[in-house]
C-alpha positions as CSV (number, residue, x, y, z in Angstrom):
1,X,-88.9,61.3,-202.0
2,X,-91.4,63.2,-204.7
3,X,-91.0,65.9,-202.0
4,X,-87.8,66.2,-202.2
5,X,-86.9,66.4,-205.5
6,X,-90.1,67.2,-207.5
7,X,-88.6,66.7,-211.3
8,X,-90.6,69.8,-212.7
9,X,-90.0,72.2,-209.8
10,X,-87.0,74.9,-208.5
11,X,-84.5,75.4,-211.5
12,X,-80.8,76.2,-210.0
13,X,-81.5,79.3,-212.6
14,X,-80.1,80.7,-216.0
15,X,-76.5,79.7,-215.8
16,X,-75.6,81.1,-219.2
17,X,-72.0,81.7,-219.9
18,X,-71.3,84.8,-221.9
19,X,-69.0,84.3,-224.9
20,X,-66.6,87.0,-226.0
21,X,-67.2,86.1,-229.3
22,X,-69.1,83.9,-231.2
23,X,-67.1,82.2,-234.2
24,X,-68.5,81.4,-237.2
25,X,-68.6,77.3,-236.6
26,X,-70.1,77.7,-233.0
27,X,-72.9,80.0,-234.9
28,X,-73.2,77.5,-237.4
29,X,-73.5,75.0,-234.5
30,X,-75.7,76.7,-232.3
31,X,-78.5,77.4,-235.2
32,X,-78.4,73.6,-236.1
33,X,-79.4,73.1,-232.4
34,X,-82.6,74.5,-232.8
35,X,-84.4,73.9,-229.6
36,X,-82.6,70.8,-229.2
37,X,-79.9,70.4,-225.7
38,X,-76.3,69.0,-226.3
39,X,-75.6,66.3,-223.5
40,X,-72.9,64.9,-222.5
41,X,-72.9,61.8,-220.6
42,X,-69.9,59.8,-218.9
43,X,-68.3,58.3,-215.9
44,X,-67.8,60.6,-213.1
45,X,-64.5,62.4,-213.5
46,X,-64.5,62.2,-217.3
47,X,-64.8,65.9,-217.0
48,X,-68.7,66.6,-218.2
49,X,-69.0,69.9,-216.3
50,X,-66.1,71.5,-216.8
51,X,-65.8,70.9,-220.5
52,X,-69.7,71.8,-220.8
53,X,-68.9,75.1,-219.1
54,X,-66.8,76.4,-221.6
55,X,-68.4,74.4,-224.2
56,X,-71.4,76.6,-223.5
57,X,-69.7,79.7,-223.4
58,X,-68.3,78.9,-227.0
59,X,-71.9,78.2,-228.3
60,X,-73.0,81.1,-226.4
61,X,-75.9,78.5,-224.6
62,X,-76.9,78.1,-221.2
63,X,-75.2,75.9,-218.7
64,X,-76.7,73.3,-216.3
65,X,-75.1,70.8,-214.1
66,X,-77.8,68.0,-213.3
67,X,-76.3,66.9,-210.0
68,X,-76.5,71.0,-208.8
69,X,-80.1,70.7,-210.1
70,X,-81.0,67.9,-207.9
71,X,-79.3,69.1,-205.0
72,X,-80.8,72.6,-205.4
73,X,-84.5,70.7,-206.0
74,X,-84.0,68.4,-203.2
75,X,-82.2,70.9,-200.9
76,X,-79.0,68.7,-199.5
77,X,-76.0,67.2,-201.0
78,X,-76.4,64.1,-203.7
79,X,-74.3,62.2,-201.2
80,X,-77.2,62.8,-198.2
81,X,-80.1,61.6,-200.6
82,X,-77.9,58.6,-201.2
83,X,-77.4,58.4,-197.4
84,X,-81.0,58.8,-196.1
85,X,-83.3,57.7,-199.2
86,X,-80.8,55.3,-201.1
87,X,-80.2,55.3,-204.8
88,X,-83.1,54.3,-206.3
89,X,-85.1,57.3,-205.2
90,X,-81.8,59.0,-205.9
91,X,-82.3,57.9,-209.7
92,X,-86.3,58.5,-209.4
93,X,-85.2,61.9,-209.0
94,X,-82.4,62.1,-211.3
95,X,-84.7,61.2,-214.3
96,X,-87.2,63.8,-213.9
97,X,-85.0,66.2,-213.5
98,X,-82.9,65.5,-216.5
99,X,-86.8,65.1,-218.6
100,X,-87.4,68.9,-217.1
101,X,-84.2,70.3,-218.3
102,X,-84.5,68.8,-221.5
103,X,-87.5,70.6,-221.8
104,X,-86.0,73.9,-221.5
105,X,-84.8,74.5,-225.3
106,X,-81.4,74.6,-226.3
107,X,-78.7,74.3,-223.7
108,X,-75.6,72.1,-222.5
109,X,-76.5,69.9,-220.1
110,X,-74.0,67.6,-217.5
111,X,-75.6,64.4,-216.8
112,X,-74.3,62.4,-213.7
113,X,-72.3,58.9,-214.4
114,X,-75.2,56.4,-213.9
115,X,-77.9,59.3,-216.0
116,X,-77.5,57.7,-218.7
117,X,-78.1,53.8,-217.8
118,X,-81.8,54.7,-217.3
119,X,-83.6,53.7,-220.5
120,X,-86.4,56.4,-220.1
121,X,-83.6,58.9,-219.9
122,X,-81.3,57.9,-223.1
123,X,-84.9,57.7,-225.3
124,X,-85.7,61.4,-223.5
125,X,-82.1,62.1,-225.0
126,X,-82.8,60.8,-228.1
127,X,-85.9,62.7,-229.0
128,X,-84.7,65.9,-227.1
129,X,-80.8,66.5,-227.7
130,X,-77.8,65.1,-229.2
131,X,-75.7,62.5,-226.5
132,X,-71.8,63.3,-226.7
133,X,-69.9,60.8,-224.5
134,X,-66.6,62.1,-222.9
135,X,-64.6,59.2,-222.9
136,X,-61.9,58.3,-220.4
137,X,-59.6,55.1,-219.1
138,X,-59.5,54.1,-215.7
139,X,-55.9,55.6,-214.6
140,X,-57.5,58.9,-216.1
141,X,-60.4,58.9,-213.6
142,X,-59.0,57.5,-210.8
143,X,-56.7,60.9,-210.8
144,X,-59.2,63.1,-211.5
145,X,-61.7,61.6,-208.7
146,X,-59.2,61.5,-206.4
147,X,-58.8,65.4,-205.8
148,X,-62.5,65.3,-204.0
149,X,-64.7,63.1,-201.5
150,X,-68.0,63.2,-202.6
151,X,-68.3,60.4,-204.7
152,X,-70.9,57.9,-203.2
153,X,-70.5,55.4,-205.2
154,X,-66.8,55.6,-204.7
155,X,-67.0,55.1,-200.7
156,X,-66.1,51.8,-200.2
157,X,-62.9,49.8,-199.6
158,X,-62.3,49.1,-203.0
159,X,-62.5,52.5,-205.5
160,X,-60.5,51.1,-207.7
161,X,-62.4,48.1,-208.3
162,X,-65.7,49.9,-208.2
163,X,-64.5,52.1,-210.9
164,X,-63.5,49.0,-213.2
165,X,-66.5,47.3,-212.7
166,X,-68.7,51.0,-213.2
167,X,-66.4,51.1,-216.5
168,X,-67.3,47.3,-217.6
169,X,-71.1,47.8,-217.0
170,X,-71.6,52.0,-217.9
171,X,-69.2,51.7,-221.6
172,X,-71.2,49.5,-223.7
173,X,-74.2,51.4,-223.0
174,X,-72.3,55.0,-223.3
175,X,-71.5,53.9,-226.4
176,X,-75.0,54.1,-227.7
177,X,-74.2,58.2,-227.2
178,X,-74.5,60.3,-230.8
179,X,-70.8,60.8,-230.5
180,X,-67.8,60.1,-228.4
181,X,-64.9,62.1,-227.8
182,X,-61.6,61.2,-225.5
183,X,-61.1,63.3,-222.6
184,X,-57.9,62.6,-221.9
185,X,-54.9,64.8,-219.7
186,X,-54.8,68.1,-222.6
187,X,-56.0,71.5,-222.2
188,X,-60.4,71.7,-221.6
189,X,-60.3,74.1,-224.5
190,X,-59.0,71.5,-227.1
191,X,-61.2,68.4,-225.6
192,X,-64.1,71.5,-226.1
193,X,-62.8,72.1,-229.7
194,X,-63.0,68.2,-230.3
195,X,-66.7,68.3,-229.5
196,X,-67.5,70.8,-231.7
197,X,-65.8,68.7,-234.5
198,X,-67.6,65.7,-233.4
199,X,-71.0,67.2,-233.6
200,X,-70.4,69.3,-236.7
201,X,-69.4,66.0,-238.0
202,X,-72.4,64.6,-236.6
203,X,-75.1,67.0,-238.2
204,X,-73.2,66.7,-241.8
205,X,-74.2,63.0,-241.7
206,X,-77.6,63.7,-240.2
207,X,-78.9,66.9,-242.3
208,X,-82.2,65.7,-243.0
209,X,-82.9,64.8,-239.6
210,X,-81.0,68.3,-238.6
């Protein structure tokens, strides 16, 4: 599997949005940052890419997706690594990748659903970015994942019941994240807008850390 997806080789490239602007709190936002990455963690369908899209473009960072990472570094779909090499070397793979991009300065960075769960990862977090957890209830993500087929984890009789149990075993350790924030049915550009609150709110508590 290290052949496949090597952790420390073949970046998707610079995927930096370009903002039309930069307002004064996303300035304020982006220089607290320093070097480190905001990353946002969450089931699947909670909305972590498209939110960190234009959450990037309104910090004026770069964007990257860690699932398109993977796929790019292993060169097939996340559901044929699932398929041929199983999910432990699935999550082998995942880790290393998220520990490179964390290494790239400061960015946005979408984590896959089960990212997180990995110990190693949430310390690499910890000491490398700020965790923002994009928190959503089941009927929520049951919509959303229903508009596409590639869910792995989702291919089995029961999706429903694999998505309860994902949300019994994945929220008590999401919660751990810096800061949460609902992602519920209203406009990307407000749940966006309610991250930036949350983490501006976040560094005024943590300023001597920051």
């Amino acid at each position: 599997m290290d052949r496949h997806i090597p952790g420390g080789q073949e970046a998707a490239g610079d995927d930096r949005p370009r903002s039309s602007g930069r307002d004064a709190p996303a300035r304020d936002l982006r220089e607290r940052l320093r070097d480190r990455a905001i990353v946002l963690v969450g089931l699947m369908g909670a909305g972590k890419t498209t939110v960190g899209r234009r959450l990037a473009t309104r910090l004026d960072l770069p964007f990257r997706d860690a699932d398109v990472e993977i796929e790019t570094a292993a060169g097939m779909p996340i559901s044929d690594i699932f398929a041929i090499y199983g999910e432990p070397a699935f999550r082998d793979g995942e880790r290393r990748v998220i520990a490179r991009l964390l290494d790239e300065g400061p960015l946005v960075l979408a984590t896959g659903g089960g990212a997180y769960m990995n110990a190693e990862t949430r310390a690499k977090i910890a000491a490398r970015g700020i965790s923002v957890w994009l928190k959503a209830d089941h009927e929520t993500l049951m919509r959303r994942v229903r508009r596409r087929s590639h869910r792995p984890l989702l291919a089995n009789p029961d999706p429903e019941g694999t998505m309860r149990r994902l949300i019994a075993e994945r929220y008590p350790v999401y919660a751990e994240a810096d800061v949460a924030v609902e992602s519920c049915d209203m406009p990307h550009d407000r749940v966006v807008a309610e991250v930036v609150k949350a983490l501006e709110s976040w560094f005024e508590a943590h300023e001597v850390e920051a």
